[in-house]
VEXLUM-79274 format. One record per residue (C-alpha): residue in one letter; x, y, z; residue number from 0. Coordinates in Angstrom, 3 decimals. Layout:
VOLO   type         c1         c2         c3   seq
VOLO      a          X          Y          Z   NUM
...
END
This chain:
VOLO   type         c1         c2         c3   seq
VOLO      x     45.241    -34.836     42.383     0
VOLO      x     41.580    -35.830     42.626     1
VOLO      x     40.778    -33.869     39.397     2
VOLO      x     43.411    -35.446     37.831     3
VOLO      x     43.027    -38.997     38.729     4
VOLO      x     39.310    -38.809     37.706     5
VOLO      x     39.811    -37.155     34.071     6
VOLO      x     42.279    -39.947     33.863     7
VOLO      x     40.084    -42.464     34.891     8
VOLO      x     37.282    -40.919     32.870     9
VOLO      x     37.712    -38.750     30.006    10
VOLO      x     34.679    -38.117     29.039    11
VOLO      x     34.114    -36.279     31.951    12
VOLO      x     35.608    -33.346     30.558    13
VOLO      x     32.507    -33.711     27.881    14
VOLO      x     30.350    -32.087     30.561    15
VOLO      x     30.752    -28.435     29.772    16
VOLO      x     30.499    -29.089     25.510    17
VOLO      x     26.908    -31.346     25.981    18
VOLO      x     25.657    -28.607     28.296    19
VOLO      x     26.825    -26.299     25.330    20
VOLO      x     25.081    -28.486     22.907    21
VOLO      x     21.948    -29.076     25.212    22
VOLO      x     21.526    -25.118     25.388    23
VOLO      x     22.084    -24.611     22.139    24
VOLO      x     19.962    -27.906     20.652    25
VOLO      x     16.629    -26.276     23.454    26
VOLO      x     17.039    -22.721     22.148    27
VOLO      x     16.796    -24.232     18.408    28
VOLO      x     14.096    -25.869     19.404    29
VOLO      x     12.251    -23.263     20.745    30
VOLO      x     13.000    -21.097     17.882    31
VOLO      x     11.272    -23.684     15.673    32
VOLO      x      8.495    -24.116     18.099    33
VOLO      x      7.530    -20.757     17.388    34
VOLO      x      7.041    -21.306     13.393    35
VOLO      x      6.084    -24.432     13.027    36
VOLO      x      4.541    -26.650     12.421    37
VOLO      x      2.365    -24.418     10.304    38
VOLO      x     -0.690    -26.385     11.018    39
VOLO      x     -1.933    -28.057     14.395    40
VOLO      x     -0.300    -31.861     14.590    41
VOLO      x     -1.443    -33.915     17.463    42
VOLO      x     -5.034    -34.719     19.012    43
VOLO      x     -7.363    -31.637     19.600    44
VOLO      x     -7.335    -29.820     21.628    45
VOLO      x     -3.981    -30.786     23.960    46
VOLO      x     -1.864    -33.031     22.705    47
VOLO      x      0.178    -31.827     19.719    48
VOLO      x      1.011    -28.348     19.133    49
VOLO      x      1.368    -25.539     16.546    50
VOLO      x      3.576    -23.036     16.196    51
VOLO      x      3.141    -20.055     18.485    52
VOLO      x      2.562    -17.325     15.508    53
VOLO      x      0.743    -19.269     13.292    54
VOLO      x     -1.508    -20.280     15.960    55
VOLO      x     -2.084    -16.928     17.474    56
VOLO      x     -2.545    -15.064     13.846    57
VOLO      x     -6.035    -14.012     13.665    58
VOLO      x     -5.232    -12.428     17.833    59
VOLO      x     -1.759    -11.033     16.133    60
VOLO      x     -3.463     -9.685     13.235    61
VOLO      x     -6.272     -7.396     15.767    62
VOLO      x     -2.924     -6.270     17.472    63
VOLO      x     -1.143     -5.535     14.200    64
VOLO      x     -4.434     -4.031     13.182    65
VOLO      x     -4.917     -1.459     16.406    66
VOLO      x     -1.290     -0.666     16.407    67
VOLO      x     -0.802      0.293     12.334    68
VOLO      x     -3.735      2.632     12.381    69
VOLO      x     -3.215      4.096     16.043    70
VOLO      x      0.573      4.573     16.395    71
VOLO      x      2.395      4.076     12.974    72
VOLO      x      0.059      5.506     10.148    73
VOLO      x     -2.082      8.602     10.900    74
VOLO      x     -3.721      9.321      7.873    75
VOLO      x     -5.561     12.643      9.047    76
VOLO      x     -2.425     14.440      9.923    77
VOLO      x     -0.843     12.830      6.359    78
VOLO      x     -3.766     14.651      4.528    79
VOLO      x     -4.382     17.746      6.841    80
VOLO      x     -1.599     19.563      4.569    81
VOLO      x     -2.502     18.184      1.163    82
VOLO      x     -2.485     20.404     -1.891    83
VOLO      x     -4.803     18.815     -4.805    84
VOLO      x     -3.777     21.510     -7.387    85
VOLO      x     -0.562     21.078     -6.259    86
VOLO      x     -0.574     17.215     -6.394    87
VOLO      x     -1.983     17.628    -10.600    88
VOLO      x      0.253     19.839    -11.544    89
VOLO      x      3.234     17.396    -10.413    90
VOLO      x      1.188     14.559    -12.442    91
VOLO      x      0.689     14.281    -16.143    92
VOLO      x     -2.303     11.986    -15.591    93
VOLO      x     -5.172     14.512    -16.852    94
VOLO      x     -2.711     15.247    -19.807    95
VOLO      x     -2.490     11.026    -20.316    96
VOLO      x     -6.076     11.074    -20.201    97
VOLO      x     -6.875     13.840    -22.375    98
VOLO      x     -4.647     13.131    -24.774    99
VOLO      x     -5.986      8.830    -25.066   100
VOLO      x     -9.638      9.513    -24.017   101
VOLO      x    -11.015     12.892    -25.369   102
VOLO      x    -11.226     13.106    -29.152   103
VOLO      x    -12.979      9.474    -28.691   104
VOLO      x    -15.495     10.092    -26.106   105
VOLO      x    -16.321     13.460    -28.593   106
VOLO      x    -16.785     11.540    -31.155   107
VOLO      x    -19.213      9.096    -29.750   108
VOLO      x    -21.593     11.523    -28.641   109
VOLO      x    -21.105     14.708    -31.168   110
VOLO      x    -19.324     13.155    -34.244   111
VOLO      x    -20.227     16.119    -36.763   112
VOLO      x    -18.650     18.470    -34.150   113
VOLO      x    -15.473     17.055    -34.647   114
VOLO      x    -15.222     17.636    -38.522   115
VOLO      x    -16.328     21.150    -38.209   116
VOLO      x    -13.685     22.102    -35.646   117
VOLO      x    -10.617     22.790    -37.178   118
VOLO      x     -6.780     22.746    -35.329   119
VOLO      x     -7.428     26.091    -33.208   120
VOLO      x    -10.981     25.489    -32.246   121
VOLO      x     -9.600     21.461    -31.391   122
VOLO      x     -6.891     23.178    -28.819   123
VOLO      x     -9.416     25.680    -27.380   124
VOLO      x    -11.877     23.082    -26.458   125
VOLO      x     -8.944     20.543    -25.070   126
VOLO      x     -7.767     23.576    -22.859   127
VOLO      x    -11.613     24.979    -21.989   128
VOLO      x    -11.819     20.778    -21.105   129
VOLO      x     -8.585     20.398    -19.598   130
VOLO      x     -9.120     23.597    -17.057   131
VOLO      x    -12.626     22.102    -15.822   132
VOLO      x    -11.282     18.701    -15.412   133
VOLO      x     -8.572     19.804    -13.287   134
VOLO      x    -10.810     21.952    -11.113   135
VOLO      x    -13.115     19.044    -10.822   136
VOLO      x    -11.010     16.487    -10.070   137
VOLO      x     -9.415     18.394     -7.463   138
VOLO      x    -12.506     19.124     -5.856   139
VOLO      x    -12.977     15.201     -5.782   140
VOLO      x     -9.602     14.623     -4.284   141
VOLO      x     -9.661     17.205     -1.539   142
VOLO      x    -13.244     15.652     -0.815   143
VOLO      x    -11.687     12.004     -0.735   144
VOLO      x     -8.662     13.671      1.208   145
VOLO      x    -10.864     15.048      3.671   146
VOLO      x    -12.849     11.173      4.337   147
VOLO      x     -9.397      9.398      3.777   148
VOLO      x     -9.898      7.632      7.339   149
VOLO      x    -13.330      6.509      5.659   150
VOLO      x    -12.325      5.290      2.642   151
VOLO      x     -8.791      3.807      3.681   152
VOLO      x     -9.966      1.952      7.078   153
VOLO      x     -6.381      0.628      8.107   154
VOLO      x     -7.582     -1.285     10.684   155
VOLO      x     -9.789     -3.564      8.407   156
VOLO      x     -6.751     -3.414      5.612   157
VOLO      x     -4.184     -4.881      7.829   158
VOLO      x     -6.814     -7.587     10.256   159
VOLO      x     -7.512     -8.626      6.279   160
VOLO      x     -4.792     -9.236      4.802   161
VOLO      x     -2.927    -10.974      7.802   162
VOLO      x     -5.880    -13.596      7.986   163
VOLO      x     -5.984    -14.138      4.571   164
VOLO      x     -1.990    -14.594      4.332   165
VOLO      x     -2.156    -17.136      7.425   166
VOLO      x      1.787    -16.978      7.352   167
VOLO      x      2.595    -13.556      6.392   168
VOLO      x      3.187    -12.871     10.009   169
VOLO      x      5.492    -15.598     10.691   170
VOLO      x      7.402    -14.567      7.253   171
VOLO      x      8.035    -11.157      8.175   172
VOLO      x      9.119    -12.316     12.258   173
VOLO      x     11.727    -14.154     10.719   174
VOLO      x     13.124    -11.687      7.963   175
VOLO      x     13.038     -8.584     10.480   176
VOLO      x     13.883    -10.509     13.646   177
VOLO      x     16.659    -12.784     11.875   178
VOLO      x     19.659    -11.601     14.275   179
VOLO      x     17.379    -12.353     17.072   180
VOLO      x     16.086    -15.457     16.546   181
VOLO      x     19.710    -16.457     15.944   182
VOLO      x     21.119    -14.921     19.148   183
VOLO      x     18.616    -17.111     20.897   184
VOLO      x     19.897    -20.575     19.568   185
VOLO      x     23.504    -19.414     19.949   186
VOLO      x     23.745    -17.780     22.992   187
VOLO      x     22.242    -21.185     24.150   188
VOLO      x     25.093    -22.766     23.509   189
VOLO      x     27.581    -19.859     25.569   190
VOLO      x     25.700    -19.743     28.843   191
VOLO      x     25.195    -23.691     28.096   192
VOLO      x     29.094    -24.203     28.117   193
VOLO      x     29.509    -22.213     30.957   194
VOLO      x     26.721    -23.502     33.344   195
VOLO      x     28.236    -26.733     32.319   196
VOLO      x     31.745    -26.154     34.047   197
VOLO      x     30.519    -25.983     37.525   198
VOLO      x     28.535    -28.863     36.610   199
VOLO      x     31.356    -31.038     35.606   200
VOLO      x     32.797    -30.044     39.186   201
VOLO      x     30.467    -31.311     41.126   202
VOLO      x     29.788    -34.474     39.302   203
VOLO      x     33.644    -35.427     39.755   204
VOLO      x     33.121    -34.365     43.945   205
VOLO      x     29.742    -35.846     43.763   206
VOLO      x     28.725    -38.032     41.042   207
VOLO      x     25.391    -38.818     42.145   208
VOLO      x     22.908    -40.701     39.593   209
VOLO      x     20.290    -37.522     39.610   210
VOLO      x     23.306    -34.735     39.059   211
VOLO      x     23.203    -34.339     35.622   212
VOLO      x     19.804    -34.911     34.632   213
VOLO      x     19.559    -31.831     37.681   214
VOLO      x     21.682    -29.840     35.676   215
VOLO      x     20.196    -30.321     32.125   216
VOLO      x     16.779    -29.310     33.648   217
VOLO      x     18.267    -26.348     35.477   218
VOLO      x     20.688    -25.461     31.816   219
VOLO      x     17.801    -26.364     29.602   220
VOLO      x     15.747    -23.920     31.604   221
VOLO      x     17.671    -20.851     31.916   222
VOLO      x     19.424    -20.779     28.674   223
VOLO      x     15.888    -20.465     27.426   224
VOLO      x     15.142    -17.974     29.928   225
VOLO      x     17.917    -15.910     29.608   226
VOLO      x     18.184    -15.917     25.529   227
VOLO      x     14.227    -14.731     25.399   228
VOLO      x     14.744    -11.918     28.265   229
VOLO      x     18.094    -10.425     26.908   230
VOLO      x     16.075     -9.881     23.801   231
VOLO      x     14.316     -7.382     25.524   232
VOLO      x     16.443     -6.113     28.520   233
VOLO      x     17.784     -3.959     29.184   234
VOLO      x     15.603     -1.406     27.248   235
VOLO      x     18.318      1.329     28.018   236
VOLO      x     21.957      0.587     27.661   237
VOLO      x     23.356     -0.100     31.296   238
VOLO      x     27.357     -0.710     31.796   239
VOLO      x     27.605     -3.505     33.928   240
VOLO      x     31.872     -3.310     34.798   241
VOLO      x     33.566     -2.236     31.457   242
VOLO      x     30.730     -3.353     29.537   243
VOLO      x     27.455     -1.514     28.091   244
VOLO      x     24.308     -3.688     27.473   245
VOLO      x     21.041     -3.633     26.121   246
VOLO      x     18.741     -6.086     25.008   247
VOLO      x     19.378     -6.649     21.329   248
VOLO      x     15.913     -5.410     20.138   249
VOLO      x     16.414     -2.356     21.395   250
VOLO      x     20.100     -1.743     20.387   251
VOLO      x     18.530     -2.277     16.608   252
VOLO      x     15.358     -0.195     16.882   253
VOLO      x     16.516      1.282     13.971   254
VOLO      x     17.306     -1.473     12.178   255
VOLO      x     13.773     -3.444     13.025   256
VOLO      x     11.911      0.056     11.865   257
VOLO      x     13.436      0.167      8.559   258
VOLO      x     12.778     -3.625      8.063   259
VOLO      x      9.511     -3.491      9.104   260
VOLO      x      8.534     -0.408      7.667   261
VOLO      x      9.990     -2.084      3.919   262
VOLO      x      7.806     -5.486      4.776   263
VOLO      x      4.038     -4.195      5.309   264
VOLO      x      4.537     -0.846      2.914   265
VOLO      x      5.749     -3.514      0.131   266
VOLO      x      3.152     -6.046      1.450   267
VOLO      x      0.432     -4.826      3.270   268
VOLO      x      0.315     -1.458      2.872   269
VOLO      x      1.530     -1.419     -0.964   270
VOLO      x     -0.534      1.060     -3.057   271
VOLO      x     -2.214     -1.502     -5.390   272
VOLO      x     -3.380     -3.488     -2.036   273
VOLO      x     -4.800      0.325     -0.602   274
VOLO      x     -6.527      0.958     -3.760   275
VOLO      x     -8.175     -2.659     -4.119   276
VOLO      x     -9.606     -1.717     -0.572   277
VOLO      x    -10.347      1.629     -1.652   278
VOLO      x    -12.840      0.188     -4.627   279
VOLO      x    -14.543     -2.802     -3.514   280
VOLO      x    -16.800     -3.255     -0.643   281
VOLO      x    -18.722     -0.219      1.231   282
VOLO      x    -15.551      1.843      0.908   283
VOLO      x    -15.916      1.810     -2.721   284
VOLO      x    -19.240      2.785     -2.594   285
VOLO      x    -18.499      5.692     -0.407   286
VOLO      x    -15.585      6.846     -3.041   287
VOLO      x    -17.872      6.009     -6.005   288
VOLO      x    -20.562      8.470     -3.849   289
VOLO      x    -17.845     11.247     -4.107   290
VOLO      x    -17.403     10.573     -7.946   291
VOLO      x    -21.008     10.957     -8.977   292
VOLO      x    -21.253     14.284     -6.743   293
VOLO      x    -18.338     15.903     -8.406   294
VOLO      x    -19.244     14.439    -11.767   295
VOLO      x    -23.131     15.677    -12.007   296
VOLO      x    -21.753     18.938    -10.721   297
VOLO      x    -19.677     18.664    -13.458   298
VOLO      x    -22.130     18.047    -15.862   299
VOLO      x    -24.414     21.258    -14.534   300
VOLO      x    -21.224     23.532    -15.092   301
VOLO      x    -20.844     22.065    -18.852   302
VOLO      x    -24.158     22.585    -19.481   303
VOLO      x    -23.974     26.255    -18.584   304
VOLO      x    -20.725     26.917    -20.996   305
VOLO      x    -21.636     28.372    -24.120   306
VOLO      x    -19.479     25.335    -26.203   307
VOLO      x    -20.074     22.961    -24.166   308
VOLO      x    -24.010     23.161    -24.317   309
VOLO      x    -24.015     23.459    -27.654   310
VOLO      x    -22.678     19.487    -27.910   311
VOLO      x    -24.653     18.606    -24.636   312
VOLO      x    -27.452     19.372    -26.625   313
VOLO      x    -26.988     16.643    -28.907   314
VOLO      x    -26.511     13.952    -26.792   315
VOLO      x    -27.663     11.949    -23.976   316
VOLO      x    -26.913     13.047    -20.623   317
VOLO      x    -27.556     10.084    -18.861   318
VOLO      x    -25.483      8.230    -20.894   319
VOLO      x    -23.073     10.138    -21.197   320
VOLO      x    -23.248     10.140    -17.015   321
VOLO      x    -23.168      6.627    -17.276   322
VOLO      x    -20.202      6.007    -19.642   323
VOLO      x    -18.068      8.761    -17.507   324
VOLO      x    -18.786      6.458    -14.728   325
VOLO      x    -17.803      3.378    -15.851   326
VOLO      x    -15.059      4.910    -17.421   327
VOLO      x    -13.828      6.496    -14.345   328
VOLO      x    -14.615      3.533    -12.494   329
VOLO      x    -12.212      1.434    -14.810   330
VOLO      x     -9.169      4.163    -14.729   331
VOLO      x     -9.377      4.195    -10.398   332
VOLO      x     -8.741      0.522    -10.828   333
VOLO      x     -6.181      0.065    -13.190   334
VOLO      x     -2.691     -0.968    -11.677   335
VOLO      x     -0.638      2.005    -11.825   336
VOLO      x     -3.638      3.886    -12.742   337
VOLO      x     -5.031      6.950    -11.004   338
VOLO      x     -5.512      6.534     -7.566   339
VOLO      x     -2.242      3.869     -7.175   340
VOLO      x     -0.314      7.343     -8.132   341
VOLO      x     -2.337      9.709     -6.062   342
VOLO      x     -1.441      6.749     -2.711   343
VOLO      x      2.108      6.486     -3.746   344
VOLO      x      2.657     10.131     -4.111   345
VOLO      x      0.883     11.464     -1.033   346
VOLO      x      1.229      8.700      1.359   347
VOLO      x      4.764      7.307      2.227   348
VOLO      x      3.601      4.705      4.155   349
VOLO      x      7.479      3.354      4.496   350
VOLO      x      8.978      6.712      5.561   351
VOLO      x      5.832      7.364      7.927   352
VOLO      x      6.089      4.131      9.844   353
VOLO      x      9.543      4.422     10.455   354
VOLO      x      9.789      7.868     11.881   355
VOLO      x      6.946      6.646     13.909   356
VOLO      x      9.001      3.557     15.194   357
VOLO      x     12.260      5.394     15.784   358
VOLO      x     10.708      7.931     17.774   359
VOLO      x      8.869      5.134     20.245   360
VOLO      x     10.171      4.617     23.925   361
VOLO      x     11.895      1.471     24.568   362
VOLO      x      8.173      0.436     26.635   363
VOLO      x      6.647      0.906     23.435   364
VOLO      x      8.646     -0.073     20.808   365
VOLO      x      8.819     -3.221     22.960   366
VOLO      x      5.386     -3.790     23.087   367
VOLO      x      5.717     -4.005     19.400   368
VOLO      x      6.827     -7.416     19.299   369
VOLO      x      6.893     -8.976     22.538   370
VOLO      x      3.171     -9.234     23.276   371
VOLO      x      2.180    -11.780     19.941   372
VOLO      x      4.225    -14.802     21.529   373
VOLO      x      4.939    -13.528     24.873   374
VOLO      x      1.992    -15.268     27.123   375
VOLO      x      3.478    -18.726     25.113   376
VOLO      x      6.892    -18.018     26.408   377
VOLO      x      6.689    -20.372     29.473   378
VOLO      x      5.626    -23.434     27.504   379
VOLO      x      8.714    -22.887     25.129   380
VOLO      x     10.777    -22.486     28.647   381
VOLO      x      9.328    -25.491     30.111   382
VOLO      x     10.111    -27.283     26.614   383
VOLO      x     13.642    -26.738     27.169   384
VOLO      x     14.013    -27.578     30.605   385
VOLO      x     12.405    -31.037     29.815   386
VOLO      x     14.443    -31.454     26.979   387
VOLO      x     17.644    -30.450     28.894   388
VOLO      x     16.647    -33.018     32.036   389
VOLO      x     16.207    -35.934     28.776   390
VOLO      x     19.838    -35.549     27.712   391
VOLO      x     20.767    -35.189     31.500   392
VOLO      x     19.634    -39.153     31.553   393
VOLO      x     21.142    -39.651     28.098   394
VOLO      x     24.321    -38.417     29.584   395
VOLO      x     24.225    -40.671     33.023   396
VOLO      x     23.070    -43.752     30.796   397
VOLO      x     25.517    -44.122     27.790   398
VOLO      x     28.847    -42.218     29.357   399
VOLO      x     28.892    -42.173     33.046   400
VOLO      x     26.895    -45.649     34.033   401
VOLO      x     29.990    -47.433     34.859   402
VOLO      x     30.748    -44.892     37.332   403
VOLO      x     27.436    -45.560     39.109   404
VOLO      x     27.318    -49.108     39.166   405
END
């Protein structure tokens, strides 16, 4: 009859268990937010204020990113061990695009009265005799740049780059793959809230003492926190606990997070245009440029020793000829869609790669994926929601239960 009495006396005690919801629920939010935002540091440097938790730790999250890309999720050695060049031109109609735009204009620049002397059959015979030494040149250029890929496409660089220049990027992708997650934490804030909160409301109608509830929203702000962060991650391997199985949620969707992060950084940071700009600028476009002018001067000596061929060689200017090649060449590797953006896209499948890669990880490692770019800030965001849970404890005692007290 106790019970009774009291609810009758005071309904709002029965409030208990739904603010202890909303107090997990309202901590867990916060958290969540905490770890985004604000995007910039607000406050007095270098303690008081804050910034979100990703943002902050970017350029440290992009030398992780970095070292795990290029050491566990893209090995481009083993991609180009097997890699065919003949085989790779004869699935592309490039040389054919080029020939067809390119060659009757560059002959004409430097041999203008060969062209009017060569009539339909003599045209075709010198478009195949150019074609076949094209194609045997250029694949002796791509096997080269196959064999220095890990040179000339330094992953680790690509992705430390591109993270620090996109300051966000990081915190973008966290919340597109990790969307189920992040909202698992607020809710499930609200469950174990709710249910922490009906043993609370049982004590404070044995005991209402003044501290009790501001007690309680420390110890529910605390642990619904706790608890929503570590069932993220454990289990790693499903465990039936009665007539239940369970396993922390990222590893139920390994899957799932490998496809989604696979589509976000071969779309973004991987995409072939992005490879290629890092292919061409810098000292890695230097050492590709290196392999062009070796395979093109070699070129040049073999022309030079073909009966038609000499015969217009003659009549020009080999250097500038060598020089116009070059800058043509040079133009055509950086076009979007151009030469090399097909040669990445067709031999490198950086989406497919990075998936396998992911599937196949232990739970340790796949893990480790995540976890380690917020996980030494996880106390402060646990600590957060304790304090915020023991504020709304005194909110509680203040504005519904102070007449009880008095």
């Amino acid at each position: 009859m106790h019970w009774f009495d009291s609810f009758a006396a005071n309904p709002t005690i029965l409030l208990i268990p739904l603010i202890a919801g909303a107090v997990g629920y309202g901590t867990n939010a916060v958290a969540v937010l905490m770890m985004f935002r604000p995007k910039e540091f607000v406050g007095l440097h270098p303690w008081l204020g804050w910034q979100g938790i990703i943002p902050r730790f970017t350029p440290k999250a992009a030398e992780y990113a970095s070292e795990l890309v290029a050491a566990h999720l893209l090995d481009l050695r083993k991609i180009f061990d097997g890699f065919d060049p003949r085989q790779f031109l004869e699935n592309s109609d490039l040389l054919d695009e080029w020939l067809d735009k390119g060659l009757r204009e560059q002959v004409e620049r430097v041999a203008p009265a060969l062209i009017q002397s060569l009539d339909d059959a003599a045209w075709a015979q010198l478009r195949t005799l150019v074609r076949d030494e094209v194609e045997a040149i250029v694949a002796e250029a791509l096997d080269d740049v196959a064999a220095n890929i890990d040179k000339i496409l330094d992953l680790r660089f690509i992705v430390k780059d591109t993270l620090n220049q996109r300051r966000y990027l990081l915190a973008e992708i966290f919340q597109r793959v990790g969307g189920p997650e992040l909202n698992f934490i607020r809710n499930s804030g609200f469950y174990f809230g709710f249910l922490f909160g009906i043993p609370q409301m049982i004590v404070w109608i044995i005991w209402p003492s003044w501290w009790l509830l501001p007690a309680a929203g420390f110890v529910v702000g605390y642990i619904t926190n706790w608890l929503a962060i570590n069932l993220i991650f454990d289990p790693k391997e499903p465990k039936r606990i009665g007539p239940f199985v369970v396993q922390g949620l990222l590893h139920r969707r390994q899957k799932e997070m490998a496809e989604g992060i696979a589509a976000e950084v071969a779309a973004i940071v991987l995409d072939p245009d992005v490879l290629v700009h890092y292919m061409t600028t810098g000292p890695r476009g230097e050492l590709l440029m290196q392999i062009v002018r070796k395979h093109l001067d070699a070129a040049i000596e073999r022309f030079r020793n073909h009966p038609l061929a000499a015969g217009v060689l003659a009549q020009t200017n080999l250097e500038s000829i060598r020089a116009q090649a070059l800058a043509e060449i040079d133009l055509r590797l950086r076009q979007p869609d151009g030469f090399l953006t097909r040669f990445i896209r067709d031999t490198v499948d950086v989406h497919r790669e990075i998936v396998d890669n992911m599937v196949a990880m232990e739970p340790e490692a796949f893990e480790g994926l995540l976890r380690p770019v917020f996980q030494q800030e996880e106390w402060i965001l646990i600590a957060i929601g304790a304090v915020l849970g023991l504020l709304v404890g005194w909110a509680q005692v203040a504005w519904l239960f102070h007449d009880m007290l008095v």
